[in-house]
mmCIF file of the N, C-alpha and C atoms, coordinates in Angstrom:
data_MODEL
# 
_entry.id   MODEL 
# 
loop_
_atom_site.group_PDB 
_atom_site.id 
_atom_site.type_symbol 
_atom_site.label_atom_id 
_atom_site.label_alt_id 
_atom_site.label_comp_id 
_atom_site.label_asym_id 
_atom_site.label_entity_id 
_atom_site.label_seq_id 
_atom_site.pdbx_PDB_ins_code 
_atom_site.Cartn_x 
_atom_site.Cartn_y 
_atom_site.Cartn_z 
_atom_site.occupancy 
_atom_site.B_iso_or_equiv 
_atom_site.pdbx_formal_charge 
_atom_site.auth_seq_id 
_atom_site.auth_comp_id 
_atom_site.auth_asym_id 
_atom_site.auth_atom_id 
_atom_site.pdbx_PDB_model_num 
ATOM 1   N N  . UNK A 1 1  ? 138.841 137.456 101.093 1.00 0.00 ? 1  UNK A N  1 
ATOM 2   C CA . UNK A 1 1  ? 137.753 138.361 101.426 1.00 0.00 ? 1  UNK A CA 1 
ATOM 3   C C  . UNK A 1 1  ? 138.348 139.593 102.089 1.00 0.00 ? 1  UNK A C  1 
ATOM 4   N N  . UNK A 1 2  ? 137.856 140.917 101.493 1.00 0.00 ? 2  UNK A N  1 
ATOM 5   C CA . UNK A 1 2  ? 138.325 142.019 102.104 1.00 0.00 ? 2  UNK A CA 1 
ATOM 6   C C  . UNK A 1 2  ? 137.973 141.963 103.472 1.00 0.00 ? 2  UNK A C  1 
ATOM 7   N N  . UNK A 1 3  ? 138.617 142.758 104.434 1.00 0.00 ? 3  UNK A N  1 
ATOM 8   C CA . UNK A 1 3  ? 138.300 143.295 105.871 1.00 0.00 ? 3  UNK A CA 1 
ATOM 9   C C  . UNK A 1 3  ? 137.200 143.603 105.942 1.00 0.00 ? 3  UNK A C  1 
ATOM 10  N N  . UNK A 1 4  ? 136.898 144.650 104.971 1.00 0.00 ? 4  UNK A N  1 
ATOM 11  C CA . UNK A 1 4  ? 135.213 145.526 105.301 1.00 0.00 ? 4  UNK A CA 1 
ATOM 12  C C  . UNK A 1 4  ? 134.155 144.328 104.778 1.00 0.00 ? 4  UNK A C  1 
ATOM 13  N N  . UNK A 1 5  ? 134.221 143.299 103.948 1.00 0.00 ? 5  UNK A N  1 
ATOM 14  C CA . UNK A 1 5  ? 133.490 142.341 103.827 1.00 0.00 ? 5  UNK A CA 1 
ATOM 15  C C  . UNK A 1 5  ? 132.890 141.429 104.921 1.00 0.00 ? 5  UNK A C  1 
ATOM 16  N N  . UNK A 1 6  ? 134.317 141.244 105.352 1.00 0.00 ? 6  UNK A N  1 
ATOM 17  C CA . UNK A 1 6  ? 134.051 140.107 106.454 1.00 0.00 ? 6  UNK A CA 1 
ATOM 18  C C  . UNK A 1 6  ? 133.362 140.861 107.384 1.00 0.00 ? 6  UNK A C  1 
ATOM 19  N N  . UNK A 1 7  ? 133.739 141.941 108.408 1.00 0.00 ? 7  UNK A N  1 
ATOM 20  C CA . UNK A 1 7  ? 133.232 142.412 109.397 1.00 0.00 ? 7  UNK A CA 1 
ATOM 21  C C  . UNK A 1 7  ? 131.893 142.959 108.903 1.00 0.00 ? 7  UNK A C  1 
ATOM 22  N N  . UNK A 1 8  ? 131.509 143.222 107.490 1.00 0.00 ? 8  UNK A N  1 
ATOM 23  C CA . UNK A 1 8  ? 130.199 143.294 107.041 1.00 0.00 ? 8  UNK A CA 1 
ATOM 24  C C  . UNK A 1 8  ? 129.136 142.179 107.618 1.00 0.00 ? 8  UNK A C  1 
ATOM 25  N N  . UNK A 1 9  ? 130.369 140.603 107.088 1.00 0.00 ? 9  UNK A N  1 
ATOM 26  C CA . UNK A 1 9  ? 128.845 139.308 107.506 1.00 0.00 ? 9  UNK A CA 1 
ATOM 27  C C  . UNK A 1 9  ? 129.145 138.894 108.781 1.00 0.00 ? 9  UNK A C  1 
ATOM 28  N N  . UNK A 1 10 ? 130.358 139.200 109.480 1.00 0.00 ? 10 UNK A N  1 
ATOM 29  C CA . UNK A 1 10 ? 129.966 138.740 111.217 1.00 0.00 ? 10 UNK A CA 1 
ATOM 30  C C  . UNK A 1 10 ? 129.007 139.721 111.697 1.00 0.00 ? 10 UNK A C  1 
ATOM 31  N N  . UNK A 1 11 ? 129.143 141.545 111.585 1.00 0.00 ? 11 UNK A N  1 
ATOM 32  C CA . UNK A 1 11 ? 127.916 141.685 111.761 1.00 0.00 ? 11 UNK A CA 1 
ATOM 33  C C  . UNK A 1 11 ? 126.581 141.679 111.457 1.00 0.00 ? 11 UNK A C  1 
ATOM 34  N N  . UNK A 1 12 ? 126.310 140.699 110.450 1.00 0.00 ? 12 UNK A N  1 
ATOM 35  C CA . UNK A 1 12 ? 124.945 140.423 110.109 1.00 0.00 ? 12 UNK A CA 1 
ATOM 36  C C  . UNK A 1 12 ? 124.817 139.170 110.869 1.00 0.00 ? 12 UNK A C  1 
ATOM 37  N N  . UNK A 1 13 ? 125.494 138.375 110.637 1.00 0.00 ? 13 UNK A N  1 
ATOM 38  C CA . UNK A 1 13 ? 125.288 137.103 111.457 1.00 0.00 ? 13 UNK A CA 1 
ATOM 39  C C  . UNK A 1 13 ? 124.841 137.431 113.337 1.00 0.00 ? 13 UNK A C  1 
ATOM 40  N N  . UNK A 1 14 ? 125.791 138.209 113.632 1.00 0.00 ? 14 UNK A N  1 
ATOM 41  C CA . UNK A 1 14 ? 125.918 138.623 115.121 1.00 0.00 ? 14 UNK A CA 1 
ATOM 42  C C  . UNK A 1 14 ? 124.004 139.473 115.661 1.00 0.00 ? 14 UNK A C  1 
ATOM 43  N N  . UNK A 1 15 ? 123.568 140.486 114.562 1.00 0.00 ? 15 UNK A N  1 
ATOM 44  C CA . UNK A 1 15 ? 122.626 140.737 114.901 1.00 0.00 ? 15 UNK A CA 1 
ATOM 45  C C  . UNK A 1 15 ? 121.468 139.842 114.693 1.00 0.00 ? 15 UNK A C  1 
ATOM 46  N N  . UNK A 1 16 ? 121.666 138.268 114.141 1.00 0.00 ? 16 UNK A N  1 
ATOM 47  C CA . UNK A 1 16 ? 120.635 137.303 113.873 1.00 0.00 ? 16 UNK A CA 1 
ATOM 48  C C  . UNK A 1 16 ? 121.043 136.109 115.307 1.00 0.00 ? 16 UNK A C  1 
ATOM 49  N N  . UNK A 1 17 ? 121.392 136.906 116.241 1.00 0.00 ? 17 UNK A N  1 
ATOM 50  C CA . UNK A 1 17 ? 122.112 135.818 117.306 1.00 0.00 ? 17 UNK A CA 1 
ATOM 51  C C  . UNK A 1 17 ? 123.333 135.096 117.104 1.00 0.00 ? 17 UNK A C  1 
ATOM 52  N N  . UNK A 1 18 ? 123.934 134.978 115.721 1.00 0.00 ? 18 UNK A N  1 
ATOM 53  C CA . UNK A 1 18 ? 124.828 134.367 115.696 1.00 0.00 ? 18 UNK A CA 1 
ATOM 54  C C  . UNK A 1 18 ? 126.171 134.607 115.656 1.00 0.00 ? 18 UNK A C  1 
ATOM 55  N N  . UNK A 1 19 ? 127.272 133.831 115.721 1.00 0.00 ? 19 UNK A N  1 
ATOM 56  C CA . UNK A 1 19 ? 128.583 134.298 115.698 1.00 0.00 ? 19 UNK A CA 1 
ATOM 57  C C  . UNK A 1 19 ? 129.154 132.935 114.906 1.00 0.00 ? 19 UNK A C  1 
ATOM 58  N N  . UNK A 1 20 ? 130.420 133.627 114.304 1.00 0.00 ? 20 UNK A N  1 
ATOM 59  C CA . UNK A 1 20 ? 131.354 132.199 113.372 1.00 0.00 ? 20 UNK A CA 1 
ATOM 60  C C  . UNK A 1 20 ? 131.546 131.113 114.529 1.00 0.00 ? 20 UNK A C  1 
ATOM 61  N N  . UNK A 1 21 ? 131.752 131.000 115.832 1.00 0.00 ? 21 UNK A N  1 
ATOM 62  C CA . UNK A 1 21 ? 131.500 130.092 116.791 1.00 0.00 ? 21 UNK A CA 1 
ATOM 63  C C  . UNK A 1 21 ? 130.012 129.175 117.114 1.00 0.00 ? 21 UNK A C  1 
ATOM 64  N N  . UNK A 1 22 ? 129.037 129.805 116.485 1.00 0.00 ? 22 UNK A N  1 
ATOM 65  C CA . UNK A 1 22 ? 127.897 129.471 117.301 1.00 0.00 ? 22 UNK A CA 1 
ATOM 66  C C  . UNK A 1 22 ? 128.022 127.411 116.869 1.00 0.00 ? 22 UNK A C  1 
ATOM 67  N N  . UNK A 1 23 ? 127.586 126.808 117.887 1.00 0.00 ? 23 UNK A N  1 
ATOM 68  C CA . UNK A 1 23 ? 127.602 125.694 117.218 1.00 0.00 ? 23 UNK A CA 1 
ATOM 69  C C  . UNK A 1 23 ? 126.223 125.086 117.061 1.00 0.00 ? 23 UNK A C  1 
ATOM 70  N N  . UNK A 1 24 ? 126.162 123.692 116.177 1.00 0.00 ? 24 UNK A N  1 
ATOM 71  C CA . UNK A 1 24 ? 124.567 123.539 115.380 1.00 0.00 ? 24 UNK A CA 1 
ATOM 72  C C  . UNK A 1 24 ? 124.913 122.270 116.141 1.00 0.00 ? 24 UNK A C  1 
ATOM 73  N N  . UNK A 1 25 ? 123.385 121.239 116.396 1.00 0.00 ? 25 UNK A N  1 
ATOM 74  C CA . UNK A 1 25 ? 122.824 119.965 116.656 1.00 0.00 ? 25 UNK A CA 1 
ATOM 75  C C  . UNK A 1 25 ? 123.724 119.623 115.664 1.00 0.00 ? 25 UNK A C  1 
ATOM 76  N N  . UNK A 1 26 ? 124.015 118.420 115.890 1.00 0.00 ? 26 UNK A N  1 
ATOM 77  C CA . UNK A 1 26 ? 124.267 117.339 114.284 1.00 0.00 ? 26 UNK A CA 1 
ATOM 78  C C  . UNK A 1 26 ? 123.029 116.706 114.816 1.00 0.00 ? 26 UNK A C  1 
ATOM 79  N N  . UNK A 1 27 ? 122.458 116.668 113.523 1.00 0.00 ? 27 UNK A N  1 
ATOM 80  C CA . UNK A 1 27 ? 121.479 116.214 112.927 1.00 0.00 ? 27 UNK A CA 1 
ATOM 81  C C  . UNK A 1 27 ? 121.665 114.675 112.158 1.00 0.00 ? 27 UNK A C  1 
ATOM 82  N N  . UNK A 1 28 ? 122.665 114.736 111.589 1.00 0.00 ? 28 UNK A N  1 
ATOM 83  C CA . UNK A 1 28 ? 123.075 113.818 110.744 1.00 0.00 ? 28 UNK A CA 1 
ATOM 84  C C  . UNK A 1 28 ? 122.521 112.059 111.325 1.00 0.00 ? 28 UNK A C  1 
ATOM 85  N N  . UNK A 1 29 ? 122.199 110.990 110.668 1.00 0.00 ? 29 UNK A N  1 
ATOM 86  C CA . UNK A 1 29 ? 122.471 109.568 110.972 1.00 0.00 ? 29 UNK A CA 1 
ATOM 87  C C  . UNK A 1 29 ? 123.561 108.998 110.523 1.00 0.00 ? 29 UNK A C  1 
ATOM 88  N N  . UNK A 1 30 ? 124.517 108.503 111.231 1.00 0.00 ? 30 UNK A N  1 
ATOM 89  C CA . UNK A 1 30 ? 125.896 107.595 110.814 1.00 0.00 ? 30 UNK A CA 1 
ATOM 90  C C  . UNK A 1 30 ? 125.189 106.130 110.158 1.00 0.00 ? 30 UNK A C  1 
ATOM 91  N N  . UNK A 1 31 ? 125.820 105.786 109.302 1.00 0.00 ? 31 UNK A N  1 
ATOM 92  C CA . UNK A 1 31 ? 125.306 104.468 108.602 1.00 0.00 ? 31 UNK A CA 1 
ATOM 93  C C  . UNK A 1 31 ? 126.345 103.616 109.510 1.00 0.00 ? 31 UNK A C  1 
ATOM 94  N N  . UNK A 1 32 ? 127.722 104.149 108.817 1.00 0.00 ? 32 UNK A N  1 
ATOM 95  C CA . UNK A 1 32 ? 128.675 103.225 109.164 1.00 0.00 ? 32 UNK A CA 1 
ATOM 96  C C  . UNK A 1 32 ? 130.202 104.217 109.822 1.00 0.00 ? 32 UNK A C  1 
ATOM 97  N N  . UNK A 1 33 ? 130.872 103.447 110.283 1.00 0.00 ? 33 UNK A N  1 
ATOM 98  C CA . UNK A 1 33 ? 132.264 104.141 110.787 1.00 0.00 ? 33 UNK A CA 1 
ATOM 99  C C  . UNK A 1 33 ? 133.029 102.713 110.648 1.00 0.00 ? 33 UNK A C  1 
ATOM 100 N N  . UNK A 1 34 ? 134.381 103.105 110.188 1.00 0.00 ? 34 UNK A N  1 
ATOM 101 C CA . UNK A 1 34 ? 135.615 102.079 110.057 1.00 0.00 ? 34 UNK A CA 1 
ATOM 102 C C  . UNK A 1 34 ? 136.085 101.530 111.217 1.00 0.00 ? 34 UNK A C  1 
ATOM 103 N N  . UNK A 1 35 ? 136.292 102.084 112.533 1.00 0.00 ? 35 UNK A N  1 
ATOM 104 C CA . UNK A 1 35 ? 136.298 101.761 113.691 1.00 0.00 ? 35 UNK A CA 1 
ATOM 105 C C  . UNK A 1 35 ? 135.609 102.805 114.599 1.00 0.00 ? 35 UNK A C  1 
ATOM 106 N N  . UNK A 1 36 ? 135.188 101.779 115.142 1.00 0.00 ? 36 UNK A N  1 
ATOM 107 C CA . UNK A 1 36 ? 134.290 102.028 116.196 1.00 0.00 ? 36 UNK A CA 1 
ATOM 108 C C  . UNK A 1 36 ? 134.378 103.153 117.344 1.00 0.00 ? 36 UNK A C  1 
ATOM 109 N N  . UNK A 1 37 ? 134.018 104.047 117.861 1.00 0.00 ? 37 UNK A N  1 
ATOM 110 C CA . UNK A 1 37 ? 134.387 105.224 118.894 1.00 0.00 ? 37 UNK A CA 1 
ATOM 111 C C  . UNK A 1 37 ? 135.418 105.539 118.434 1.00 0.00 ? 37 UNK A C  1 
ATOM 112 N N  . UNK A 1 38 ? 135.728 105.950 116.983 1.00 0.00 ? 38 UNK A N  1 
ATOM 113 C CA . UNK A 1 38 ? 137.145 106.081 116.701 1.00 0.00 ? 38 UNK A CA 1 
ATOM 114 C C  . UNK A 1 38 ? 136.643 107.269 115.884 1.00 0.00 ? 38 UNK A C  1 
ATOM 115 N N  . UNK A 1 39 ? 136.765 108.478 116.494 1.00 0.00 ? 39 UNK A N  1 
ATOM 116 C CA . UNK A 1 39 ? 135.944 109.997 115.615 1.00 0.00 ? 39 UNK A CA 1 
ATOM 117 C C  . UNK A 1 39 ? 136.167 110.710 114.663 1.00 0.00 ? 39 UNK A C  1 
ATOM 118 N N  . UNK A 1 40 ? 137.761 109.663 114.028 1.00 0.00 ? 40 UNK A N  1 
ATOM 119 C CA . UNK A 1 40 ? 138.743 110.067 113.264 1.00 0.00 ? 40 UNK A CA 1 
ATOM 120 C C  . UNK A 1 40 ? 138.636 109.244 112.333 1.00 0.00 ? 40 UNK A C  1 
ATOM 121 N N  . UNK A 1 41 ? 137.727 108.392 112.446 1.00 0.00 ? 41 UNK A N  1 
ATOM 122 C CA . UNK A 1 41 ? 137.968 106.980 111.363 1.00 0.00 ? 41 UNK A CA 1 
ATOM 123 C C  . UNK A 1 41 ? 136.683 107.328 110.040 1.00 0.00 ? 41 UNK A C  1 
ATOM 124 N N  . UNK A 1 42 ? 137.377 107.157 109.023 1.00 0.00 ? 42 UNK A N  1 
ATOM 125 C CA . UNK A 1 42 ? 136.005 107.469 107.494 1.00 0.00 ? 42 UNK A CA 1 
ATOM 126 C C  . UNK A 1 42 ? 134.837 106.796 108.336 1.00 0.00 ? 42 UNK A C  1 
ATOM 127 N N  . UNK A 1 43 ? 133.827 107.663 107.856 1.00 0.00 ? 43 UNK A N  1 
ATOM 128 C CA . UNK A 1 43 ? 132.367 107.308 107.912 1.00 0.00 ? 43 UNK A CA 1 
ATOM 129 C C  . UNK A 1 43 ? 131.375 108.080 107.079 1.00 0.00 ? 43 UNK A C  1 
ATOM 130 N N  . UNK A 1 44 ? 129.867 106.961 107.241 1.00 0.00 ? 44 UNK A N  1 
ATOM 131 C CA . UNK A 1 44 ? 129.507 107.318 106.092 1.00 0.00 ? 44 UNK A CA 1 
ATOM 132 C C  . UNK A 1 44 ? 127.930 107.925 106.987 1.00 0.00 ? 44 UNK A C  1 
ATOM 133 N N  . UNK A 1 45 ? 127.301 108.784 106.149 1.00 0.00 ? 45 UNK A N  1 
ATOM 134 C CA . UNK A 1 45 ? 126.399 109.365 106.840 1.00 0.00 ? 45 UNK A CA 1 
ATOM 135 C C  . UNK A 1 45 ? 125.631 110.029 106.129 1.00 0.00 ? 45 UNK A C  1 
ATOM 136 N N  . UNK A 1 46 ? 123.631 109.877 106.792 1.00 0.00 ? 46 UNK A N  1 
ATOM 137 C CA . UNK A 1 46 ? 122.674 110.711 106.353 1.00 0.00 ? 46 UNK A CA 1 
ATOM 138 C C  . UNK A 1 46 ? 122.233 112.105 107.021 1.00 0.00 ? 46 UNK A C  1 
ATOM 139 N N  . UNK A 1 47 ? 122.259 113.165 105.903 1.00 0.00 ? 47 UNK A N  1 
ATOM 140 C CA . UNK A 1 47 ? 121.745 114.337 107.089 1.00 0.00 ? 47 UNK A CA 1 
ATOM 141 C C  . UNK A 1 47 ? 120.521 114.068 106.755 1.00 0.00 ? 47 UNK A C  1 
ATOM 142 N N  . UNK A 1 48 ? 119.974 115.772 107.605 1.00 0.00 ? 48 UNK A N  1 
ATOM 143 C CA . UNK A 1 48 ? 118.379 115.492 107.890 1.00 0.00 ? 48 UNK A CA 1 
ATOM 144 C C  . UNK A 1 48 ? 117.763 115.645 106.633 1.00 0.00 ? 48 UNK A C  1 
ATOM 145 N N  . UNK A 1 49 ? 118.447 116.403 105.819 1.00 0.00 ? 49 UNK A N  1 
ATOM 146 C CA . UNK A 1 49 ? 117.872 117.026 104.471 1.00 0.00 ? 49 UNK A CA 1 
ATOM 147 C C  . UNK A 1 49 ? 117.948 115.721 103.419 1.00 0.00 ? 49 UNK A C  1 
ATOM 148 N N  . UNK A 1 50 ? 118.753 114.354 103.834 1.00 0.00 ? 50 UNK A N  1 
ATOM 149 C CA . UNK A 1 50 ? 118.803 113.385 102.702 1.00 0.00 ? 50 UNK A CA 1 
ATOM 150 C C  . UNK A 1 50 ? 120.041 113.633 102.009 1.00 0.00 ? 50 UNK A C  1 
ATOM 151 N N  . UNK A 1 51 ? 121.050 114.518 102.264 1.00 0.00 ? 51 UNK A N  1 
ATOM 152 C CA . UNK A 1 51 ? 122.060 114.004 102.063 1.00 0.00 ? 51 UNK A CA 1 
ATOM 153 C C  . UNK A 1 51 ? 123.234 113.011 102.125 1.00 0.00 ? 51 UNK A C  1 
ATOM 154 N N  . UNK A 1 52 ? 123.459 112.551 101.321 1.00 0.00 ? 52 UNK A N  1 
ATOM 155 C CA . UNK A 1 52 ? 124.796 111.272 102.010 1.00 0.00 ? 52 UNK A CA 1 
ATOM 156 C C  . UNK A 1 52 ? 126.705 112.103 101.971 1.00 0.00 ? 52 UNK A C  1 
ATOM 157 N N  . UNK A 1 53 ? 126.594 111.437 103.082 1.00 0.00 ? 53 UNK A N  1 
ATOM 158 C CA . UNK A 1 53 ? 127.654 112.513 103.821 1.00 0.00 ? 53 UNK A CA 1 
ATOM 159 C C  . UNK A 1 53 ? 129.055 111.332 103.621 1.00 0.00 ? 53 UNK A C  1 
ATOM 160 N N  . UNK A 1 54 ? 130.387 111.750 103.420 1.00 0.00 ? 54 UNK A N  1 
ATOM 161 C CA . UNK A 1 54 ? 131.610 111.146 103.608 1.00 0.00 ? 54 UNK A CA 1 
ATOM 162 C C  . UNK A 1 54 ? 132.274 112.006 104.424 1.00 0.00 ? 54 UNK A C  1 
ATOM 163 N N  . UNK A 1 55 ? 133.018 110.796 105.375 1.00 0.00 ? 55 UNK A N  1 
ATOM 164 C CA . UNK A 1 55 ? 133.982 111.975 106.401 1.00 0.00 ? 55 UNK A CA 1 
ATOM 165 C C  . UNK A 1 55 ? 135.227 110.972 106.104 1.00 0.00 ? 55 UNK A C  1 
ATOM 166 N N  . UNK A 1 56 ? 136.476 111.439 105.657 1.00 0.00 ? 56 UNK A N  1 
ATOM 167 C CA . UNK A 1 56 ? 137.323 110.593 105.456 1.00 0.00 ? 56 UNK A CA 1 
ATOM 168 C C  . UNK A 1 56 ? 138.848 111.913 105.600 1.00 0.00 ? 56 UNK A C  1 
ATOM 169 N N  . UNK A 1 57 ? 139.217 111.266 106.992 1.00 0.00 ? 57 UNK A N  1 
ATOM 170 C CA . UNK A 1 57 ? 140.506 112.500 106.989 1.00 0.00 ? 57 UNK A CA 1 
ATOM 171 C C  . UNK A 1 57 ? 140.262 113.995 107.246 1.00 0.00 ? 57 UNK A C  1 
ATOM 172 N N  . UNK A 1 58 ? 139.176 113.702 107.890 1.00 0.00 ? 58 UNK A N  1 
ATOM 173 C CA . UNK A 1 58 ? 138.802 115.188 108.183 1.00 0.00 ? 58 UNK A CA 1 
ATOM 174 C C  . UNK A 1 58 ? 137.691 116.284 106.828 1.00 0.00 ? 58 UNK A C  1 
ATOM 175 N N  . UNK A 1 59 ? 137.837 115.315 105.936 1.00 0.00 ? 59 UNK A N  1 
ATOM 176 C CA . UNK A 1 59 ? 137.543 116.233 104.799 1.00 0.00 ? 59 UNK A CA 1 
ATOM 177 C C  . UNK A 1 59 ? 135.931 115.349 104.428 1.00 0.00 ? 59 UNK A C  1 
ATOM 178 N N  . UNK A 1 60 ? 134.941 116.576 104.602 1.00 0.00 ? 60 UNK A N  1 
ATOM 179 C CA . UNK A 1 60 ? 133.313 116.051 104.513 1.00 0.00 ? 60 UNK A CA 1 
ATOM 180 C C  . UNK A 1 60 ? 133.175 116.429 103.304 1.00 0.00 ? 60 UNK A C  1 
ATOM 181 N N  . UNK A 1 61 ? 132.563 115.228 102.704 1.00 0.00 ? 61 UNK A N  1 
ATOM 182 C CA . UNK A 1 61 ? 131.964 115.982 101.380 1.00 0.00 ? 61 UNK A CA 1 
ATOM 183 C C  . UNK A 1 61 ? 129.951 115.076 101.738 1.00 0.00 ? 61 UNK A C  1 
ATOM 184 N N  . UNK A 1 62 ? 129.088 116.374 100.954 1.00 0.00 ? 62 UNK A N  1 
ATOM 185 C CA . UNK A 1 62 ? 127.677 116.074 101.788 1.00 0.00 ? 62 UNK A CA 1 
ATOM 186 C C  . UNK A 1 62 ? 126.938 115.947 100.334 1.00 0.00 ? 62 UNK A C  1 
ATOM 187 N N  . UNK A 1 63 ? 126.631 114.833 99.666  1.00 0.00 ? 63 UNK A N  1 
ATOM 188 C CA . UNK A 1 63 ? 125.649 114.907 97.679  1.00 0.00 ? 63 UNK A CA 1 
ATOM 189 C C  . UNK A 1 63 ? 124.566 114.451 98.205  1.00 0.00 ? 63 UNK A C  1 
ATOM 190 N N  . UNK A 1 64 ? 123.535 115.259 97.025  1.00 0.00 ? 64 UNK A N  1 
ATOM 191 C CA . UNK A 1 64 ? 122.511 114.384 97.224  1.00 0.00 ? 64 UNK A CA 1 
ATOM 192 C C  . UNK A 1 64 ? 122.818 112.601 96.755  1.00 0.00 ? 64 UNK A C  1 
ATOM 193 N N  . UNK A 1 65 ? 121.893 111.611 96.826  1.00 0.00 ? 65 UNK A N  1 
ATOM 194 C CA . UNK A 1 65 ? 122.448 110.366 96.142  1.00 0.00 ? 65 UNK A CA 1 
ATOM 195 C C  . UNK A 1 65 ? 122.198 110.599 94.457  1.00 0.00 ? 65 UNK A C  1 
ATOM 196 N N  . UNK A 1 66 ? 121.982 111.083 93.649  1.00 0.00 ? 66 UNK A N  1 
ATOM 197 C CA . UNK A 1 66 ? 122.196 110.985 92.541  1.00 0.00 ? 66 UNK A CA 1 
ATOM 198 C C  . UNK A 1 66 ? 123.284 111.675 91.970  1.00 0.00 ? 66 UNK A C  1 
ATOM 199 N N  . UNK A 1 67 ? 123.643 112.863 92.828  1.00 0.00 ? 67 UNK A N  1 
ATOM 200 C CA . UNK A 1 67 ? 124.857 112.850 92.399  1.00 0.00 ? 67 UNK A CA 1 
ATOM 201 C C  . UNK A 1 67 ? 126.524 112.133 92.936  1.00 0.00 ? 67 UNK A C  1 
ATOM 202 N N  . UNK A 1 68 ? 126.063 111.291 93.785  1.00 0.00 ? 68 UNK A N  1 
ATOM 203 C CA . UNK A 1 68 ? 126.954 110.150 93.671  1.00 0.00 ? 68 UNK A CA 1 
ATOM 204 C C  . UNK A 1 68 ? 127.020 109.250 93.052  1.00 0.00 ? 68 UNK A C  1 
ATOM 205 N N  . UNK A 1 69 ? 125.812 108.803 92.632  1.00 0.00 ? 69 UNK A N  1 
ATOM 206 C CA . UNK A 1 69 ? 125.711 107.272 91.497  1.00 0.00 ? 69 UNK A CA 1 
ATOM 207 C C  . UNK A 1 69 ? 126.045 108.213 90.555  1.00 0.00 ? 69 UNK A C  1 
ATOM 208 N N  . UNK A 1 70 ? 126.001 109.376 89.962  1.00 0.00 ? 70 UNK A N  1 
ATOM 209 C CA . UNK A 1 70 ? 126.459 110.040 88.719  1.00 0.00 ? 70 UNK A CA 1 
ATOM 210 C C  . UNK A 1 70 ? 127.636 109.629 88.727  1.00 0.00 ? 70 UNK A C  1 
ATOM 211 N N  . UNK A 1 71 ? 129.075 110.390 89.761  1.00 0.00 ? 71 UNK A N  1 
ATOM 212 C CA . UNK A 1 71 ? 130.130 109.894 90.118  1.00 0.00 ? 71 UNK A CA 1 
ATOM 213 C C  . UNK A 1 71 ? 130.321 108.645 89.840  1.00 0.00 ? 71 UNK A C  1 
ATOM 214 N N  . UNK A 1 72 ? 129.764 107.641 90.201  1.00 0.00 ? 72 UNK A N  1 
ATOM 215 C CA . UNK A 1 72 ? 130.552 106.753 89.887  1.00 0.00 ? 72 UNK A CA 1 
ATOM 216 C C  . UNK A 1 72 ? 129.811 105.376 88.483  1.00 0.00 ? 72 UNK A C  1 
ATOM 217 N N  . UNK A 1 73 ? 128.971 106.648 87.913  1.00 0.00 ? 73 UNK A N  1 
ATOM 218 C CA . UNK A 1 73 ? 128.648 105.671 86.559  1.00 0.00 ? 73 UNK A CA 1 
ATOM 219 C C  . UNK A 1 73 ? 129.755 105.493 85.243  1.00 0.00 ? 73 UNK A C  1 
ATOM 220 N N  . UNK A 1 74 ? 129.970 104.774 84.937  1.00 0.00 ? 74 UNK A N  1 
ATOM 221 C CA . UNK A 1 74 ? 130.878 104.131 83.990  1.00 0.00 ? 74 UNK A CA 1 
ATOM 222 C C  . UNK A 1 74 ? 130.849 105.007 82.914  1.00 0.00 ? 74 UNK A C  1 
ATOM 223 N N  . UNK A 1 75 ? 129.748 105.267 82.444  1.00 0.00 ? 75 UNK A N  1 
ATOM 224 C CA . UNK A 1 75 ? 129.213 106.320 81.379  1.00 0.00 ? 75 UNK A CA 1 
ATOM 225 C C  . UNK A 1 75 ? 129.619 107.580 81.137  1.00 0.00 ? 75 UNK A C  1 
ATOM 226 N N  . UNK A 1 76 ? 129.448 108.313 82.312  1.00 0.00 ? 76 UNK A N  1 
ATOM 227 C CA . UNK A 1 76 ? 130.153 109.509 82.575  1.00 0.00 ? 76 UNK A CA 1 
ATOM 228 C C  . UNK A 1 76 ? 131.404 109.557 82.560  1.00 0.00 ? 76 UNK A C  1 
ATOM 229 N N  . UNK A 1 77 ? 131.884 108.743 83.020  1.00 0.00 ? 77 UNK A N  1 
ATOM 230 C CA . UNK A 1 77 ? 133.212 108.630 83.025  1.00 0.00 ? 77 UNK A CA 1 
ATOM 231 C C  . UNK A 1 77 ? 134.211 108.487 82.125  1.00 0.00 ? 77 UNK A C  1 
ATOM 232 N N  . UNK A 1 78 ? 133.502 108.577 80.716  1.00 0.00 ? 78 UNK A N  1 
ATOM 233 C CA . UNK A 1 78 ? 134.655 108.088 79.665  1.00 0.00 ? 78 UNK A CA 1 
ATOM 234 C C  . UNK A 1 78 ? 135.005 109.228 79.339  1.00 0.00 ? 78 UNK A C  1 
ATOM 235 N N  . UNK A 1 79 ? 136.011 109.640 78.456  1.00 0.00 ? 79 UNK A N  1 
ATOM 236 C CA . UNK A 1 79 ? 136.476 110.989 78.011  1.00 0.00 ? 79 UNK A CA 1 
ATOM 237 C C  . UNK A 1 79 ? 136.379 110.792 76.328  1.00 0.00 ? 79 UNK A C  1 
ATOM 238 N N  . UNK A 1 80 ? 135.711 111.788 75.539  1.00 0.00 ? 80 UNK A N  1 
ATOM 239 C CA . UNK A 1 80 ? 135.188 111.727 74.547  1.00 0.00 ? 80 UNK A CA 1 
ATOM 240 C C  . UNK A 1 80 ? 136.572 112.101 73.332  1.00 0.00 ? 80 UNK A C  1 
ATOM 241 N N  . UNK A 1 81 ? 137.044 111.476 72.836  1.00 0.00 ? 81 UNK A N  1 
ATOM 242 C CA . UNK A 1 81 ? 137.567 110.782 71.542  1.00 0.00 ? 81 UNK A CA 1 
ATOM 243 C C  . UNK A 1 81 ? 137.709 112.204 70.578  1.00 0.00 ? 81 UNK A C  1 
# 
């Protein structure tokens, strides 16, 4: 992203109260975590919107659920001949 871009959307953000710091509620429900008080350990999770959330290694990925059962249908998955 160019210079004049960026300082374009911090100041839009900045005049809506916000800044690349501002921080949000988690909202989210944890289903499950691999160990326990362990903030580093995969877990699995609902946001508020009904997404299902993976945290594994730092790296979140947030689908609705159909496009996870897509992922992992057998069907999709073949490579066409």
């Amino acid at each position: 992203m160019e210079n004049a871009a960026l300082l374009r959307d911090v100041s839009r953000l900045a005049t809506k109260g916000m800044t690349m710091f501002t921080a949000s509620k988690n909202t989210a429900r944890e289903l499950w975590r691999e160990r326990e008080d362990d903030y580093y350990a995969p877990s699995l999770f609902v946001t508020e919107g009904g997404g299902i959330g993976m945290n594994i290694g730092g790296i979140v990925i947030v689908k609705p659920i159909r496009e996870w059962f897509a992922l992992a249908d057998p069907a999709k998955q073949r490579k066409p001949k």
